[in-house]
N, C-alpha and C positions, 0 to 999 in steps of 0.2 A: 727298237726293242729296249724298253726303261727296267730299271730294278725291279719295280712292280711285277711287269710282266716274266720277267725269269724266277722272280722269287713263288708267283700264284702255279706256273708252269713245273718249277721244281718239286714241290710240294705234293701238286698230283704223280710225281713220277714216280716218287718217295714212298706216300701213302699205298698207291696201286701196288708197288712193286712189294713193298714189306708185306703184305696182306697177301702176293700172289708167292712168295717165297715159303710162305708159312702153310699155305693149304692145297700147293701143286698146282696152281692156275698161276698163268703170262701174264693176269693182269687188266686184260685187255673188257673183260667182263667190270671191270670196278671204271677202268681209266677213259672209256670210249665215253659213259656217260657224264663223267665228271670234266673231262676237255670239249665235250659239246654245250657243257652248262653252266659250270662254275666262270670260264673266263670272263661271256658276257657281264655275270653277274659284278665284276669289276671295274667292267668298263675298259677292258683291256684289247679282246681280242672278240673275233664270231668265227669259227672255226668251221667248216663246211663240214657234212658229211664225210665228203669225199678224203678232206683233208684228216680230219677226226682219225679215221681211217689207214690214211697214208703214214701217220704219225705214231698209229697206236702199231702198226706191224712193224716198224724198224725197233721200236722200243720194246717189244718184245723179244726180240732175235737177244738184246742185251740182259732180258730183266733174267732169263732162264737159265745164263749160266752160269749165276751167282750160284742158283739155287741147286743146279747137279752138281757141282763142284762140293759146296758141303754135304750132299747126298752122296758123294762117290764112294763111299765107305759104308759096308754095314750091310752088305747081302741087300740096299733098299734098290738097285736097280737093277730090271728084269730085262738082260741083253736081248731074251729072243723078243717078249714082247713089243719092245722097243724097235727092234727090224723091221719086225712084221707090219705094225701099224704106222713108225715112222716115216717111211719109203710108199705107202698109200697114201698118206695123208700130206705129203710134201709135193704127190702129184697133185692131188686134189684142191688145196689150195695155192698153189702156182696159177692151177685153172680158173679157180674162182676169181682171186686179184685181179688177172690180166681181165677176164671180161668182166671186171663189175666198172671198168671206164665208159663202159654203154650203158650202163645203170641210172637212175635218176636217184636222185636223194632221198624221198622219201620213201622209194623200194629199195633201198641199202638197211634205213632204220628198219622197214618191217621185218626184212631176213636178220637181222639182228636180233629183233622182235619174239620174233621165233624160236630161233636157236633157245634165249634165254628163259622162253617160257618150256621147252621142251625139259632144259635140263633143270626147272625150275621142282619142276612136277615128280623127274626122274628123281630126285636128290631128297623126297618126301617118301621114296618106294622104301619098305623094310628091309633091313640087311642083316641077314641071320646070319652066325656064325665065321664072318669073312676075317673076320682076325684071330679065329683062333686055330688057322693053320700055320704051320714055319712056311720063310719065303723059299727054301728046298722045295717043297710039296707044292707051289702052287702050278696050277695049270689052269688052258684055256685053249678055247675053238681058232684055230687061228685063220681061218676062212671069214669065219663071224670079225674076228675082230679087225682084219683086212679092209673088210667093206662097209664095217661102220667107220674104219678111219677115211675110207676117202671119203664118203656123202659128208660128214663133219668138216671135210679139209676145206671140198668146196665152198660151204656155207662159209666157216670162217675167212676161208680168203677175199668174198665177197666184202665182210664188213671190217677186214684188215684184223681180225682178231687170228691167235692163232689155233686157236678151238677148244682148247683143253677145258674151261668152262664147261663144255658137252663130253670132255672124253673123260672127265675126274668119275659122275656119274655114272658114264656107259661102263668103263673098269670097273666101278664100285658094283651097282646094279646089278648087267648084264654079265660080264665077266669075271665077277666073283672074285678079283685082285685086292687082297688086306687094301688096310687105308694106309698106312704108311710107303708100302710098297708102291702104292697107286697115286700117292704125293710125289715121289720120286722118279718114276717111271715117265707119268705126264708130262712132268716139268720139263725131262729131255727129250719126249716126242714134241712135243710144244717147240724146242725147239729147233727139233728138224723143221716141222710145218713154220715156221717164221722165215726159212730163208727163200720157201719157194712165194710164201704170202711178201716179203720183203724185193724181191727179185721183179711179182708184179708189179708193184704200188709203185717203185720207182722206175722201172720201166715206161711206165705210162703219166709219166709225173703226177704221182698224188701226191710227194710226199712234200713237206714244210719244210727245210734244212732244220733253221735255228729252231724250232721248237722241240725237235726230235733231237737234239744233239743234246739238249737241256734235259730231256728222259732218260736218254741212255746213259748220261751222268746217274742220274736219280737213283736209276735202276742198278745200276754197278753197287752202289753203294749200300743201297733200303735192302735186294734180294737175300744175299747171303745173311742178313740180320735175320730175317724173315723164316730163313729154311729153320735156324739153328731154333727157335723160336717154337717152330713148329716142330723140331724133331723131341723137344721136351714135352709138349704140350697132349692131354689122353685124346686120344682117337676119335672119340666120342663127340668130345667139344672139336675138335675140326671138321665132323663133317654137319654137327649146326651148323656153326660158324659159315661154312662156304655154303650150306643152306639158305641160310640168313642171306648172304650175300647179290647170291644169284638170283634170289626170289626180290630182292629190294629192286634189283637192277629190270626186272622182266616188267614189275608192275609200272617203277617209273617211267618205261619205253613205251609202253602199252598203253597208258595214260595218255600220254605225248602224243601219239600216231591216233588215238580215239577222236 
């Protein structure tokens, strides 16, 4: 393991992380693509799947708690929805993890494939009026939003992401949760679902040590930059932004797997 290789590996942890602190995503939507692609590019490393995977869900568990930490304050996190869907979605992707070691690699990228082009699409739906109620008043189905956390938890745990990529949308969307509220919120359902997607990936050894040790550095340090960043930043341009994002990430996979 050369400078080279820690400093190309830092950088992704850094970039993903600052970017998943700022608009309530783990990250794992920007960093899975960019650890399967950029290392090659250096001549550094070829990262498998699996491993991709193993490496993006440890560095997750870290990147999230920069980011509720500067959200702890400010009415931005919403304790029941957070119950409700984090405790679904921690079984969900525990489940996914452990059996995506029977998985092949290139049925790992297309459920990844997937997930990104669903929330890709979802993140384009119009959203009337979702910020201009106080986080007091907000409500939600919590049946509904139970059982979209586990089908998400699953997926995600399959591709070692910890889903929030699909859940910033379904909040936003489906559940009618403000955007700031719904930065905050996900960040710490994100990461409850990282300890069960964490729990499998090393259970079944996906995970890389030294690369992942090198992220969760990263992430310690980018995330909380990232929240405060994002807590200045209008509403409006965060949910391009993480538009922009996820649609970048869905075409690149999409292309890849064509």
């Amino acid at each position: 393991m050369d400078i080279g290789f820690m400093i190309v590996i830092f950088l992704i942890g850094f970039i993903g992380s600052y970017l998943s602190g700022m608009v309530g995503i783990g990250g794992s939507i920007i960093k899975y693509p960019m650890l399967l692609y950029i290392p090659p590019l250096f001549g550094i490393a070829a990262f498998s799947a699996h491993e991709v995977s193993g490496i993006s869900a440890v560095q997750v568990l870290f990147a999230t708690i920069g980011g509720v930490w500067v959200y702890r304050k400010g009415g931005y996190l919403n304790k029941t929805l957070i119950g409700y869907m984090g405790i679904s979605i921690l079984l969900g992707s525990f489940i996914g993890s452990y059996g995506s070691r029977w998985m092949s690699e290139s049925g790992i990228n297309v459920i990844y494939g997937i997930l990104a082009l669903i929330a890709a699409v979802m993140m384009f739906i119009p959203k009337k009026n979702i910020d201009d109620q106080s986080f007091d008043q907000v409500t939600f189905n919590k049946w509904l939003a139970t059982g979209l956390a586990f089908i998400v938890g699953i997926g995600s745990g399959i591709v070692g992401a910890a889903g929030s990529f699909l859940l910033v949308p379904i909040m936003l969307t489906v559940l009618k949760i403000p955007t700031r509220m719904t930065i905050a919120s996900s960040l710490a359902i994100t990461f409850i679902s990282s300890i069960g997607s964490t729990v499998g990936k090393v259970s079944t050894g996906q995970v890389d040590l030294y690369p992942a040790v090198i992220m969760i550095i990263a992430s310690l340090l980018a995330s909380p930059l990232g929240a405060k960043a994002g807590k200045k930043m209008n509403t409006k341009v965060l949910q391009v932004l993480l538009a922009l994002l996820i649609s970048a990430t869905a075409i690149k996979i999409w292309l890849d797997i064509v």
